[in-house]
N, CA, C, O and CB atoms as a CASP TS submission, in Angstrom:
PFRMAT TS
TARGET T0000
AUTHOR 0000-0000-0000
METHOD Language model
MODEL 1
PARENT N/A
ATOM      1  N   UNK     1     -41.373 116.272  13.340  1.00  0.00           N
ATOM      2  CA  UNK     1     -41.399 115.252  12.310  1.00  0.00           C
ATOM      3  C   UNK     1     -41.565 115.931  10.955  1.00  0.00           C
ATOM      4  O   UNK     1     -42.394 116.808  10.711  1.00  0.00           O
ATOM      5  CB  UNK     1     -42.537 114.227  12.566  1.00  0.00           C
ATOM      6  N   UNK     2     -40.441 115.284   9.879  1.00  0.00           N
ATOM      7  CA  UNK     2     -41.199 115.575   8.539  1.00  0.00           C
ATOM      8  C   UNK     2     -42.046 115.102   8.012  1.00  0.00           C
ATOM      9  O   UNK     2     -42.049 113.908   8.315  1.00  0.00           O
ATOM     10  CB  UNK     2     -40.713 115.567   7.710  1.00  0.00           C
ATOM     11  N   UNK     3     -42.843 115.338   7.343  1.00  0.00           N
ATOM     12  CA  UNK     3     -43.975 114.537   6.339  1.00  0.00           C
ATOM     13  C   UNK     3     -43.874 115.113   5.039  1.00  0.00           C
ATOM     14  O   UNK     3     -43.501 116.234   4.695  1.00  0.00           O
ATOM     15  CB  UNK     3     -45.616 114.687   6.803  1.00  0.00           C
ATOM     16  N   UNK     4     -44.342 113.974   4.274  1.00  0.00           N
ATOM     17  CA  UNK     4     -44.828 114.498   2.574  1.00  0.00           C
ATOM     18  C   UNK     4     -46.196 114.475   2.864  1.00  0.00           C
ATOM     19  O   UNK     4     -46.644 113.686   3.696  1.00  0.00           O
ATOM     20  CB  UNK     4     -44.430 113.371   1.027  1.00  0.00           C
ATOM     21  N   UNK     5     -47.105 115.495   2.079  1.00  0.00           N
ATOM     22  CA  UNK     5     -48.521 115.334   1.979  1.00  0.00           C
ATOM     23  C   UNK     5     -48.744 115.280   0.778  1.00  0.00           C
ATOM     24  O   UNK     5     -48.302 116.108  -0.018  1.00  0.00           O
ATOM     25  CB  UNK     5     -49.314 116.250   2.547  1.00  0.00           C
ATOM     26  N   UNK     6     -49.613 114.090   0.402  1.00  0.00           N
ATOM     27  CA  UNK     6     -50.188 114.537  -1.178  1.00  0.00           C
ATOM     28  C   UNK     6     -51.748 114.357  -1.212  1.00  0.00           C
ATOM     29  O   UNK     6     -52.425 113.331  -1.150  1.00  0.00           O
ATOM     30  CB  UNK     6     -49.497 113.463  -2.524  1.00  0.00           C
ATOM     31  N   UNK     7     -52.000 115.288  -1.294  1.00  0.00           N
ATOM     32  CA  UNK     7     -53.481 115.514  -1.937  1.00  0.00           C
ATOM     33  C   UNK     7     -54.329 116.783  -0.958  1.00  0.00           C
ATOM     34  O   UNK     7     -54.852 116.382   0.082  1.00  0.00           O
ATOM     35  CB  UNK     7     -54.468 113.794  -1.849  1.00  0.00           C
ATOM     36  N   UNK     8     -54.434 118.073  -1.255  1.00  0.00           N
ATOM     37  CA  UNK     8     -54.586 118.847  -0.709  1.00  0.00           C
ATOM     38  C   UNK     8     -55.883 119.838  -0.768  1.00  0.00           C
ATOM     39  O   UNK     8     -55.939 121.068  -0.763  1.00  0.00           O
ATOM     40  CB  UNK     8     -53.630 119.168  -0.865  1.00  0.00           C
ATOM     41  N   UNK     9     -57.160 118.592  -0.838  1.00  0.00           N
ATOM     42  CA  UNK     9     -58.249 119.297  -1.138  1.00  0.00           C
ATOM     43  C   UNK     9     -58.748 119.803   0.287  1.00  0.00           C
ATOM     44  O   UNK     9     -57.843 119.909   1.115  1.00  0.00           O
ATOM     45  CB  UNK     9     -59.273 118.432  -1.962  1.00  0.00           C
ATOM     46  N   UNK    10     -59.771 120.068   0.631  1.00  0.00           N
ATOM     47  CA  UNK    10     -60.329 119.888   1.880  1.00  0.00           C
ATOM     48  C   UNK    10     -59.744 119.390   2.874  1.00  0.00           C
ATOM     49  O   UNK    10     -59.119 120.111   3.652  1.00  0.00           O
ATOM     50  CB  UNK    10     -61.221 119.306   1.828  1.00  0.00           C
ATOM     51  N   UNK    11     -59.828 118.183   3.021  1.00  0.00           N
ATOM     52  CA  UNK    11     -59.298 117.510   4.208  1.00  0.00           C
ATOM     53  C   UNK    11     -57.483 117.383   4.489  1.00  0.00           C
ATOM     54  O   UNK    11     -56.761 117.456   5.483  1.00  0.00           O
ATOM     55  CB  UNK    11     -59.956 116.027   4.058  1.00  0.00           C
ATOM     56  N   UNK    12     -57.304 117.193   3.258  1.00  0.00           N
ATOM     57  CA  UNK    12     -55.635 117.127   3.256  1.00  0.00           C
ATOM     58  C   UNK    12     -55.182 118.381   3.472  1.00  0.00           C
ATOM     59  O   UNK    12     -54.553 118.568   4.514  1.00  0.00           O
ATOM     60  CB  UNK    12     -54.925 116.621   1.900  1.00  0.00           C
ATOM     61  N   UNK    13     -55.356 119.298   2.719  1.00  0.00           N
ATOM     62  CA  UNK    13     -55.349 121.087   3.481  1.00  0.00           C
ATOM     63  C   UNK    13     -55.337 121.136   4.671  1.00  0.00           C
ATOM     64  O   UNK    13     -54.291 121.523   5.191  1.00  0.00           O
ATOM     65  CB  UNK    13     -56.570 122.076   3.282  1.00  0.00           C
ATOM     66  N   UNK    14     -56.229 120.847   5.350  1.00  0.00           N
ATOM     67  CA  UNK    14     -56.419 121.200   6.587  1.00  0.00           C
ATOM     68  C   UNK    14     -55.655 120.485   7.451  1.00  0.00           C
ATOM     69  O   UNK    14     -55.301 120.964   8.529  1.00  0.00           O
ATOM     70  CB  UNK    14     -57.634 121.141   6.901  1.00  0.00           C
ATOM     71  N   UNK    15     -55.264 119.028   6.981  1.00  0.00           N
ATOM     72  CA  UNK    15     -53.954 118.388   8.023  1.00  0.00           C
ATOM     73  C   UNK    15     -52.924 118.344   7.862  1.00  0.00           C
ATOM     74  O   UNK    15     -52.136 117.639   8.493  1.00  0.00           O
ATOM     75  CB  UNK    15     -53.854 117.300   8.352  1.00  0.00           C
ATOM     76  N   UNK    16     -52.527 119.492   6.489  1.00  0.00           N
ATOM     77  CA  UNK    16     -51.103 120.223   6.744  1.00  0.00           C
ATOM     78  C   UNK    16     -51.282 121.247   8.008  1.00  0.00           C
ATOM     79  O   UNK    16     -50.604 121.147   9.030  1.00  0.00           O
ATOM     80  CB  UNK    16     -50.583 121.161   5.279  1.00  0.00           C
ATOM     81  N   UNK    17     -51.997 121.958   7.861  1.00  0.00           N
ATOM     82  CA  UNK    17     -52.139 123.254   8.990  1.00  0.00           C
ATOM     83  C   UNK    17     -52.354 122.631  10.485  1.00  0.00           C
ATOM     84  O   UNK    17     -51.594 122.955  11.397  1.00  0.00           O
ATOM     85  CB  UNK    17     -53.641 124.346   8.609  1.00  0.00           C
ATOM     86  N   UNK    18     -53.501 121.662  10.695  1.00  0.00           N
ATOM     87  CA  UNK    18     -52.974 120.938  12.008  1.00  0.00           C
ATOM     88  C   UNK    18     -51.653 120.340  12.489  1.00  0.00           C
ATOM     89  O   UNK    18     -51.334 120.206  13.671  1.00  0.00           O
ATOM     90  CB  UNK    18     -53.644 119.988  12.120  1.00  0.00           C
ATOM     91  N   UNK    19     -50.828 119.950  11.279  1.00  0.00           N
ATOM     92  CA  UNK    19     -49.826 119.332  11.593  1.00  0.00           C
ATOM     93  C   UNK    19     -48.740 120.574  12.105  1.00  0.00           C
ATOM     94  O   UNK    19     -48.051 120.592  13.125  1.00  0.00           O
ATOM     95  CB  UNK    19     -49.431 118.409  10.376  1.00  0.00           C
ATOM     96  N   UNK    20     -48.843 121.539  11.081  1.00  0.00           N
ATOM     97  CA  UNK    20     -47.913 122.555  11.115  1.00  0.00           C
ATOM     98  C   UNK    20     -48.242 122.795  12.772  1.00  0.00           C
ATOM     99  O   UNK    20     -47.535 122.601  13.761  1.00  0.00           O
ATOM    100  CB  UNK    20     -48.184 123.906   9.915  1.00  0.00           C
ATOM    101  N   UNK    21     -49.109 123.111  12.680  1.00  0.00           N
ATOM    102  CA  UNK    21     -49.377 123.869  14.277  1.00  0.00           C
ATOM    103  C   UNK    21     -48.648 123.258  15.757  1.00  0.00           C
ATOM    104  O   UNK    21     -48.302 123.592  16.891  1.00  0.00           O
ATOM    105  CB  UNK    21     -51.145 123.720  14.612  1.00  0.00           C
ATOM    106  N   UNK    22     -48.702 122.232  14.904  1.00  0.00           N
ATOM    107  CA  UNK    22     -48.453 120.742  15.922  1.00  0.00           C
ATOM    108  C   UNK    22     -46.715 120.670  16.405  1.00  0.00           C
ATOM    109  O   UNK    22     -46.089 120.027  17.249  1.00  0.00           O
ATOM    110  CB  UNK    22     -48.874 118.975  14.741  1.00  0.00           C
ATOM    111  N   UNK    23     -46.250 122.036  15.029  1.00  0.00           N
ATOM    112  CA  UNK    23     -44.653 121.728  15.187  1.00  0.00           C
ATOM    113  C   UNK    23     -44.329 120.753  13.932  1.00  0.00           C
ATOM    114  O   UNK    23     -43.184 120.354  14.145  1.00  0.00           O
ATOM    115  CB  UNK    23     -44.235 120.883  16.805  1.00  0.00           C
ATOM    116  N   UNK    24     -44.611 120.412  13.210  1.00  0.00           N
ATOM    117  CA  UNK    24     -44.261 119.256  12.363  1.00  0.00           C
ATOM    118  C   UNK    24     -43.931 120.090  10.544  1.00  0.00           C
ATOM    119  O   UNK    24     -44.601 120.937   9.954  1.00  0.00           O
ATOM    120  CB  UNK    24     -45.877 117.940  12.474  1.00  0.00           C
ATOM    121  N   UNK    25     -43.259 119.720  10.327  1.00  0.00           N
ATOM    122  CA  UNK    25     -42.507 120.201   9.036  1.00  0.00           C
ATOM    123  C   UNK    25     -43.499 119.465   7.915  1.00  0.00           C
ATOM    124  O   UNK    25     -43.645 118.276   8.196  1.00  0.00           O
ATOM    125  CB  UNK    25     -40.675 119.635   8.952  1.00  0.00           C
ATOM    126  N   UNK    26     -44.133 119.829   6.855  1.00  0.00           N
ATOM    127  CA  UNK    26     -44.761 119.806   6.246  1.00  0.00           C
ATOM    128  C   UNK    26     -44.330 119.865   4.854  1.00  0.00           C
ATOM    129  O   UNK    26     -44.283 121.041   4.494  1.00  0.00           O
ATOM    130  CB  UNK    26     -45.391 120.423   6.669  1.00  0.00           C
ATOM    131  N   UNK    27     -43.834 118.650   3.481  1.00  0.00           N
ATOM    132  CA  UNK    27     -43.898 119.513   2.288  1.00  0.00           C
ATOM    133  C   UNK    27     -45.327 118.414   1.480  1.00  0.00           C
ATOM    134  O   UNK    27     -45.770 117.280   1.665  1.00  0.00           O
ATOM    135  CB  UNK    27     -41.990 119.635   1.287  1.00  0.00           C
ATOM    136  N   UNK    28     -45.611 119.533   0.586  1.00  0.00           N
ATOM    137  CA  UNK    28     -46.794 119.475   0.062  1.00  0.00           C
ATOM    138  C   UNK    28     -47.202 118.975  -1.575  1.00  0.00           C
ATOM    139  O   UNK    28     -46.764 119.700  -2.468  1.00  0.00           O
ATOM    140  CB  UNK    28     -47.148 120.716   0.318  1.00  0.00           C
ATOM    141  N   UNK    29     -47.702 118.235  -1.820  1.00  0.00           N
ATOM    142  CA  UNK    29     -48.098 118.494  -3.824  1.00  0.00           C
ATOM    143  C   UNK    29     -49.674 117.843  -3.761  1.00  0.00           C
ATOM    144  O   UNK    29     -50.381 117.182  -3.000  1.00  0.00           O
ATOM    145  CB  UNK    29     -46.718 117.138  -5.385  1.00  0.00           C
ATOM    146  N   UNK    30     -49.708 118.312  -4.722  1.00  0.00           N
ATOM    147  CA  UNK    30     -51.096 118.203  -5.524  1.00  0.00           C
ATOM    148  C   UNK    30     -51.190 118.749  -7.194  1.00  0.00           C
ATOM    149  O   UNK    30     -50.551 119.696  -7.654  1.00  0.00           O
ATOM    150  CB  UNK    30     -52.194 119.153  -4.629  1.00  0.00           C
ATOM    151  N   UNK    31     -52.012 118.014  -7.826  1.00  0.00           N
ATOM    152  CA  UNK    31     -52.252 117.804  -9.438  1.00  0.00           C
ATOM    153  C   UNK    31     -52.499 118.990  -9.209  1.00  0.00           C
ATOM    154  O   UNK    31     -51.880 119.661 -10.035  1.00  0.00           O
ATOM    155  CB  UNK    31     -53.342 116.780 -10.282  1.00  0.00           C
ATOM    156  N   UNK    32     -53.246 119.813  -8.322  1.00  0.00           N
ATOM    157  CA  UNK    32     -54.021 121.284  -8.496  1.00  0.00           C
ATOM    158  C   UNK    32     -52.661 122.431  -7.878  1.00  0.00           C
ATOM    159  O   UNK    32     -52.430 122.624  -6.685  1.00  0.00           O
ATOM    160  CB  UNK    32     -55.842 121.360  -7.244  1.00  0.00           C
ATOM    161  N   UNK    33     -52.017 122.977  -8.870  1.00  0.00           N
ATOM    162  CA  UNK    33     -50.216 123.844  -8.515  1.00  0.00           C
ATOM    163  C   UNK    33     -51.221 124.863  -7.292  1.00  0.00           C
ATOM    164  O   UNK    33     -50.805 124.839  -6.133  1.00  0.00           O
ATOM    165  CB  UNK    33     -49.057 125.275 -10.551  1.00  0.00           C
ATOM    166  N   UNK    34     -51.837 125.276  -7.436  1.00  0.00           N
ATOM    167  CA  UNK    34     -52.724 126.733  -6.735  1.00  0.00           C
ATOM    168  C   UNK    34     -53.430 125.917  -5.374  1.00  0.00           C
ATOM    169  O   UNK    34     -54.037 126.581  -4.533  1.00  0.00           O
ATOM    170  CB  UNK    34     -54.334 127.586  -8.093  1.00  0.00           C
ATOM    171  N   UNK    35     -53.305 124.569  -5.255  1.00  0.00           N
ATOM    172  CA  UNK    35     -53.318 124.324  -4.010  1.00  0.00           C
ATOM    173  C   UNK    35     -52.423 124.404  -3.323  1.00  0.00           C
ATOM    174  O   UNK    35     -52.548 124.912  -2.209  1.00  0.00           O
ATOM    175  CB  UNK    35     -53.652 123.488  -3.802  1.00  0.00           C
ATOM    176  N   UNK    36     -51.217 123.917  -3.782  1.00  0.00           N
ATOM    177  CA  UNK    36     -49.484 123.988  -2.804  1.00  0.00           C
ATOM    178  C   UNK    36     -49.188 125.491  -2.529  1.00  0.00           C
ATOM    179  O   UNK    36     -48.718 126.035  -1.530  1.00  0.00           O
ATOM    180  CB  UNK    36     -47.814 123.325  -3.902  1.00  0.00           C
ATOM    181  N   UNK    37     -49.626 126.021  -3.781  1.00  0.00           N
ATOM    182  CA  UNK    37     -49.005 127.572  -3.326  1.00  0.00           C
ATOM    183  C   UNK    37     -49.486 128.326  -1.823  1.00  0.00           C
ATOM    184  O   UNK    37     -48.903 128.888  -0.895  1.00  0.00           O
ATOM    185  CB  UNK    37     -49.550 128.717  -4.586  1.00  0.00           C
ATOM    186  N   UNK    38     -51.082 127.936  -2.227  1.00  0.00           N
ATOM    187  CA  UNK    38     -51.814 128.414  -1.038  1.00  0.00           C
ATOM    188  C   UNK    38     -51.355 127.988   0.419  1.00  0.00           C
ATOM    189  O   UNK    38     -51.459 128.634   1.461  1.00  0.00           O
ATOM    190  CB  UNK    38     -53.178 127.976  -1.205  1.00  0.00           C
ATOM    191  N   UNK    39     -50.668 126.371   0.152  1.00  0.00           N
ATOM    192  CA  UNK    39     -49.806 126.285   1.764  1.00  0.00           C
ATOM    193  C   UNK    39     -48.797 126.937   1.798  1.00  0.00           C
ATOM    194  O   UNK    39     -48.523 127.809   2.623  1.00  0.00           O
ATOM    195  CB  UNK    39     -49.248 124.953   2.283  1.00  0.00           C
ATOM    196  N   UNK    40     -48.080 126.527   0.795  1.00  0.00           N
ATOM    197  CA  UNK    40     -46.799 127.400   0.662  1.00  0.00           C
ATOM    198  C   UNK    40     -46.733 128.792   1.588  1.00  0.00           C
ATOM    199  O   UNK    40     -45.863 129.036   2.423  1.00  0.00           O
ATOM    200  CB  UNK    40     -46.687 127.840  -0.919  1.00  0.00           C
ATOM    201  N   UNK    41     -47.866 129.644   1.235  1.00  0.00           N
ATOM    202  CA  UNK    41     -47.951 130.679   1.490  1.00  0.00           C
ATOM    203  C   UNK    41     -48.109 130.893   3.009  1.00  0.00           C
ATOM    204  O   UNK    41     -47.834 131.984   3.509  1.00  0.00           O
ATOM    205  CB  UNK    41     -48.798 131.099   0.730  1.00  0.00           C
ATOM    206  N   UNK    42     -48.611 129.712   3.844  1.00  0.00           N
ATOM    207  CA  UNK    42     -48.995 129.157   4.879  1.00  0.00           C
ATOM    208  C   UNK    42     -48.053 128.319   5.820  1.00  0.00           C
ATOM    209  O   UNK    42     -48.341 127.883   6.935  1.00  0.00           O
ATOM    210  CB  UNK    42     -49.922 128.517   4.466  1.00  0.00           C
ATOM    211  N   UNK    43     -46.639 128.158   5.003  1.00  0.00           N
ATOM    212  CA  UNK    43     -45.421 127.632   5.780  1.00  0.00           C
ATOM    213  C   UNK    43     -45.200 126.645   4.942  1.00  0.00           C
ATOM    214  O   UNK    43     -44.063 126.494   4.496  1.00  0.00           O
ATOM    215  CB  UNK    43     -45.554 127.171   7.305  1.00  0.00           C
ATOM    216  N   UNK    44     -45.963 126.018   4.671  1.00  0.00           N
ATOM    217  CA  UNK    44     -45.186 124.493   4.069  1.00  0.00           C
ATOM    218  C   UNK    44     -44.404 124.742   3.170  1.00  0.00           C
ATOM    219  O   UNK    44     -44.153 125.869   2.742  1.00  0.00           O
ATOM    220  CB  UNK    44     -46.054 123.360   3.406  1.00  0.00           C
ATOM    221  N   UNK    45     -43.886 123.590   2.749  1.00  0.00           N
ATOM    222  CA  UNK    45     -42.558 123.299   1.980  1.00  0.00           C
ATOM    223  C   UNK    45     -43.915 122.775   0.530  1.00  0.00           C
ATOM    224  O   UNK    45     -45.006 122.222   0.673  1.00  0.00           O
ATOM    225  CB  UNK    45     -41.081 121.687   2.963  1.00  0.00           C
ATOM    226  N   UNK    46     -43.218 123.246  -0.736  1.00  0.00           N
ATOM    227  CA  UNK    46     -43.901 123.221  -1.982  1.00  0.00           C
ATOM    228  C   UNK    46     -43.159 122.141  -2.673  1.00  0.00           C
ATOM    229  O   UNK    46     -42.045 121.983  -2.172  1.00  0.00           O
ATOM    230  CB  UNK    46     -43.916 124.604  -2.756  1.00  0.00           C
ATOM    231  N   UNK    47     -43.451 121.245  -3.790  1.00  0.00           N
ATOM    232  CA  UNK    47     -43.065 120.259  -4.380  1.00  0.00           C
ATOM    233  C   UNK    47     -43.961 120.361  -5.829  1.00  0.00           C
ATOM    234  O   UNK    47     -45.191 120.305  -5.834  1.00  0.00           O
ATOM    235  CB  UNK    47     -43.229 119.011  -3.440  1.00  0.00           C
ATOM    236  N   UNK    48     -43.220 120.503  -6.927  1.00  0.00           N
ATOM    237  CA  UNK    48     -44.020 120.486  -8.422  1.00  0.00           C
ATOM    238  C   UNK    48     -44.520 119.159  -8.858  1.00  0.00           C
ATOM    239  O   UNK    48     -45.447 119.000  -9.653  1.00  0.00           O
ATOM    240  CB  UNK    48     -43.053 120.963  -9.649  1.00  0.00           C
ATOM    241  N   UNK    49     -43.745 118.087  -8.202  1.00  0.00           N
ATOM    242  CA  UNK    49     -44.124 116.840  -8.906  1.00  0.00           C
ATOM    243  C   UNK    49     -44.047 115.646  -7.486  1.00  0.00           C
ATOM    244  O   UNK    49     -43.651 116.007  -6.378  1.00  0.00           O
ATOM    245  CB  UNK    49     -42.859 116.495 -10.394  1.00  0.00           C
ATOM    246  N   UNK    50     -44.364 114.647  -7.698  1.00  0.00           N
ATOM    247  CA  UNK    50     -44.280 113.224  -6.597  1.00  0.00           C
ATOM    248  C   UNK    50     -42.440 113.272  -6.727  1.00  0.00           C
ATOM    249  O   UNK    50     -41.829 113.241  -5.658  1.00  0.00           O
ATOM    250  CB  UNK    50     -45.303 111.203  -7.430  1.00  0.00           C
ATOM    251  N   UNK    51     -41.623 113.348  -8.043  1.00  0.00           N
ATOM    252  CA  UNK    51     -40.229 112.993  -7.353  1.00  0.00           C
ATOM    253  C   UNK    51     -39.668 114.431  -6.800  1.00  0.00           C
ATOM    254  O   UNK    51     -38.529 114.410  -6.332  1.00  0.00           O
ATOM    255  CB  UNK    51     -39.048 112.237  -8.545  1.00  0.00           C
ATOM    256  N   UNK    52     -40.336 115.614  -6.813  1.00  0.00           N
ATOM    257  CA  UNK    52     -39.848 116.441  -6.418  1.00  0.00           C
ATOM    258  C   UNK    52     -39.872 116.130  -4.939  1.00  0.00           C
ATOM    259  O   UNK    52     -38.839 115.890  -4.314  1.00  0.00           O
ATOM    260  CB  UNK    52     -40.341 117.505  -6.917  1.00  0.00           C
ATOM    261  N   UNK    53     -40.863 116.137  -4.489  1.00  0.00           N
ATOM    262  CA  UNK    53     -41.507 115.570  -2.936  1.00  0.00           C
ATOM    263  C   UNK    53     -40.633 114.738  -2.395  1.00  0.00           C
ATOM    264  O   UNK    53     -40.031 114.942  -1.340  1.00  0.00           O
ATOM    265  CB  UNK    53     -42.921 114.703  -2.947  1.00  0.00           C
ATOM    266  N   UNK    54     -40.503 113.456  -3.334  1.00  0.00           N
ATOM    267  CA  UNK    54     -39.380 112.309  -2.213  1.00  0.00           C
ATOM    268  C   UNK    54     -38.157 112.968  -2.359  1.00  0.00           C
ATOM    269  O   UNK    54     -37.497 112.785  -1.337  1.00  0.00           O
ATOM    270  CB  UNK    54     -39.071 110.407  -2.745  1.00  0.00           C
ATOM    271  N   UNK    55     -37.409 113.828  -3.386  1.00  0.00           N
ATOM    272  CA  UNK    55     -36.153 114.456  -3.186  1.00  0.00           C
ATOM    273  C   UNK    55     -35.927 115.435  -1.776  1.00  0.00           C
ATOM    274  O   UNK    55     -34.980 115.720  -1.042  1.00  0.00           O
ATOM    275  CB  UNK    55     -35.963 115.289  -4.469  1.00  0.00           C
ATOM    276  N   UNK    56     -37.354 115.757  -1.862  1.00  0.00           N
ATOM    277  CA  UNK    56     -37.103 117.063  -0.941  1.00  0.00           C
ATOM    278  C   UNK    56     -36.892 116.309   0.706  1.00  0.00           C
ATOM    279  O   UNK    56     -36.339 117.001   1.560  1.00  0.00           O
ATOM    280  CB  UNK    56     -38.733 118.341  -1.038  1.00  0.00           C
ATOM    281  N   UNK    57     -37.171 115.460   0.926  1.00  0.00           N
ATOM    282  CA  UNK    57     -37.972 114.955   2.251  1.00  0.00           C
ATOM    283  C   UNK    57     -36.474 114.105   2.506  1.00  0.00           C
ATOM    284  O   UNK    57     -35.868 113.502   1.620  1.00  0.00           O
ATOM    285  CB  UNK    57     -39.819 113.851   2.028  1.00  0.00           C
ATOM    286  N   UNK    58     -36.032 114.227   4.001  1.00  0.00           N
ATOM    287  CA  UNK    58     -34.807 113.594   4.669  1.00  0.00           C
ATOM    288  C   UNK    58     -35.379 112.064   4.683  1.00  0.00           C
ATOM    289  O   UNK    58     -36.609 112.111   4.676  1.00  0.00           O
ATOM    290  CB  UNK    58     -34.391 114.296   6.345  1.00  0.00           C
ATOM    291  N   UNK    59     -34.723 110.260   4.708  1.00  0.00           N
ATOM    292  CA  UNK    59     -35.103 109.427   4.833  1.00  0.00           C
ATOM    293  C   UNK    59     -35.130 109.136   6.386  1.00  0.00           C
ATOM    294  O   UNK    59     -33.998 109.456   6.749  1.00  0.00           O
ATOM    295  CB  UNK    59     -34.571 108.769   4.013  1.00  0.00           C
ATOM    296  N   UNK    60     -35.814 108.707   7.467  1.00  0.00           N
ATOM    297  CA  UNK    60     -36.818 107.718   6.484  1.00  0.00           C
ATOM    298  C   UNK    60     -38.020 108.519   5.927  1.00  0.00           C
ATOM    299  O   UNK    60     -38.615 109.117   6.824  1.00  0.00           O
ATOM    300  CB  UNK    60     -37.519 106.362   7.388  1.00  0.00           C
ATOM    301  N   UNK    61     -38.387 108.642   5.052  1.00  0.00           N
ATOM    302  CA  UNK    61     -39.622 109.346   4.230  1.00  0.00           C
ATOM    303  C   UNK    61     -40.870 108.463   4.738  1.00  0.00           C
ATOM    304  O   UNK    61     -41.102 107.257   4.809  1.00  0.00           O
ATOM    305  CB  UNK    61     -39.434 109.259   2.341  1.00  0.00           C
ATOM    306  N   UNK    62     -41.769 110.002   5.150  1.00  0.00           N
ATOM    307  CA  UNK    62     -43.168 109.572   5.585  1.00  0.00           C
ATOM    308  C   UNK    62     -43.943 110.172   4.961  1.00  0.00           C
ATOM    309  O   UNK    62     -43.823 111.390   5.094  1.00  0.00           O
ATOM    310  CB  UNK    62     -43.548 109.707   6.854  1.00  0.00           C
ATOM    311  N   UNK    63     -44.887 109.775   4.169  1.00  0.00           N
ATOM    312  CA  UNK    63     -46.356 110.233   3.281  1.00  0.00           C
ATOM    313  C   UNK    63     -47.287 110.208   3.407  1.00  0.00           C
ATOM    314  O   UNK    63     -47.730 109.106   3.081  1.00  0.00           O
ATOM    315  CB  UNK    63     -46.707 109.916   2.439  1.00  0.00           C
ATOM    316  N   UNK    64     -48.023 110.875   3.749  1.00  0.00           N
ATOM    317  CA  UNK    64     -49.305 111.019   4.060  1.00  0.00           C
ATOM    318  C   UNK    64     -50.286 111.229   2.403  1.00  0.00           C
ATOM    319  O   UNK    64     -50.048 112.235   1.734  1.00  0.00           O
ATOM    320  CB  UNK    64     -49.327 112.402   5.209  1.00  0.00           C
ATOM    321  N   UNK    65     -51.292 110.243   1.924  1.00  0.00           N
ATOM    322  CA  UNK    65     -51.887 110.417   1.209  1.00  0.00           C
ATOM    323  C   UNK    65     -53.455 110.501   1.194  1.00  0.00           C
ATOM    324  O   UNK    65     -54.114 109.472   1.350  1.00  0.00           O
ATOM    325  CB  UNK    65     -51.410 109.822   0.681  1.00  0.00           C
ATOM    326  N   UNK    66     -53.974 111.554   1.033  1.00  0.00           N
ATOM    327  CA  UNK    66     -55.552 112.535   1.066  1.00  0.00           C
ATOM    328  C   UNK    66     -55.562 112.217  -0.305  1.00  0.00           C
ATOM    329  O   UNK    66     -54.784 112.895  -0.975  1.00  0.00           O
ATOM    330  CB  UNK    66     -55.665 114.526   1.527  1.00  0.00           C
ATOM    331  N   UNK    67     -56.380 111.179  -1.051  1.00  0.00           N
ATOM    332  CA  UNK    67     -56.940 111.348  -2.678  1.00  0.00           C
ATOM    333  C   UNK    67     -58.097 110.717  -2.484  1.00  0.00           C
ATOM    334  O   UNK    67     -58.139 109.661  -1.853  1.00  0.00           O
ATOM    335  CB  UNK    67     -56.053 110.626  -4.028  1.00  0.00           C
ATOM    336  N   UNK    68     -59.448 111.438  -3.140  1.00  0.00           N
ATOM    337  CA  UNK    68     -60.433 110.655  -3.022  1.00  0.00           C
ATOM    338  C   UNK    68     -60.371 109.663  -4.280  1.00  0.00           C
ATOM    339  O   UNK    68     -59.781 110.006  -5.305  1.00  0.00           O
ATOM    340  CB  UNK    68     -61.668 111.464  -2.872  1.00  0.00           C
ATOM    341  N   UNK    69     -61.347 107.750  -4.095  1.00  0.00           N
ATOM    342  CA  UNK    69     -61.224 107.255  -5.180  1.00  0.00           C
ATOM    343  C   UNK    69     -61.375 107.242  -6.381  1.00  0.00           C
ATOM    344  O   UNK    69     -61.281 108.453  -6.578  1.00  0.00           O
ATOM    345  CB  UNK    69     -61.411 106.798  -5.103  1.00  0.00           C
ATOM    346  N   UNK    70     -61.496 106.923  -7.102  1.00  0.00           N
ATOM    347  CA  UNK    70     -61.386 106.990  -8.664  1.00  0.00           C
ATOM    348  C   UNK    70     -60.644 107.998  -9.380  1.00  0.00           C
ATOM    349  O   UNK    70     -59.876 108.692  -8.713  1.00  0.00           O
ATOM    350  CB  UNK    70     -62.614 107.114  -9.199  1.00  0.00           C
ATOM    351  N   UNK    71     -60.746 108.222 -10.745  1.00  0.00           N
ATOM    352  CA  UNK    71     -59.835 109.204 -11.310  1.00  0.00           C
ATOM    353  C   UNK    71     -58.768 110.900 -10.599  1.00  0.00           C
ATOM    354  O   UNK    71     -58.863 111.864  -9.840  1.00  0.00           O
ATOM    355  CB  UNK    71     -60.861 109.574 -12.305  1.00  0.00           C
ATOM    356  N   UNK    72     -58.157 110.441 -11.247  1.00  0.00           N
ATOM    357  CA  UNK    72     -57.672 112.200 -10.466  1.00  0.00           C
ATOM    358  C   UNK    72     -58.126 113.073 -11.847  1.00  0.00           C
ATOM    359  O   UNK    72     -58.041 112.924 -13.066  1.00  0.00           O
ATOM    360  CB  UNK    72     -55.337 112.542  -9.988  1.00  0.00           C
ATOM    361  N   UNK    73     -58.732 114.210 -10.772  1.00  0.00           N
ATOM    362  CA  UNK    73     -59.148 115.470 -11.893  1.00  0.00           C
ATOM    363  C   UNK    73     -58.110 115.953 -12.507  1.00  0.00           C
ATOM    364  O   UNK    73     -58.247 116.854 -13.334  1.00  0.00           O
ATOM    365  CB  UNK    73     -59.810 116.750 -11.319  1.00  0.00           C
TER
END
């Protein structure tokens, strides 16, 4: 399966890498660039922005979103 992931602190990090493991195609973003890289570096697929992400991803597009509430840092 593909997925989009967005939000890649802690927890979202870590369920790219379960997923990956899992066999599952992974692309990634986050407000923080030095979080994606770090998957990047780790297999996933990298994305600079939210429309980079839905360009990249075959339809039907699936998203997975990790943001904790209130403001983004």
């Amino acid at each position: 399966m593909q997925l989009g992931l967005v939000g890649l602190g802690r927890m979202g990090a870590n369920m790219v890498r379960r997923l990956q493991r899992g066999g599952h195609k992974c692309t990634v973003f986050d407000l923080n660039a030095e979080n994606v890289k770090k998957l990047v570096s780790e297999g996933a697929g990298g994305a600079s922005s939210l429309e980079d992400l839905v360009k990249q991803l075959s339809k039907p597009r699936v998203f997975w979103e990790m943001v904790p509430s209130g403001k983004p840092n």
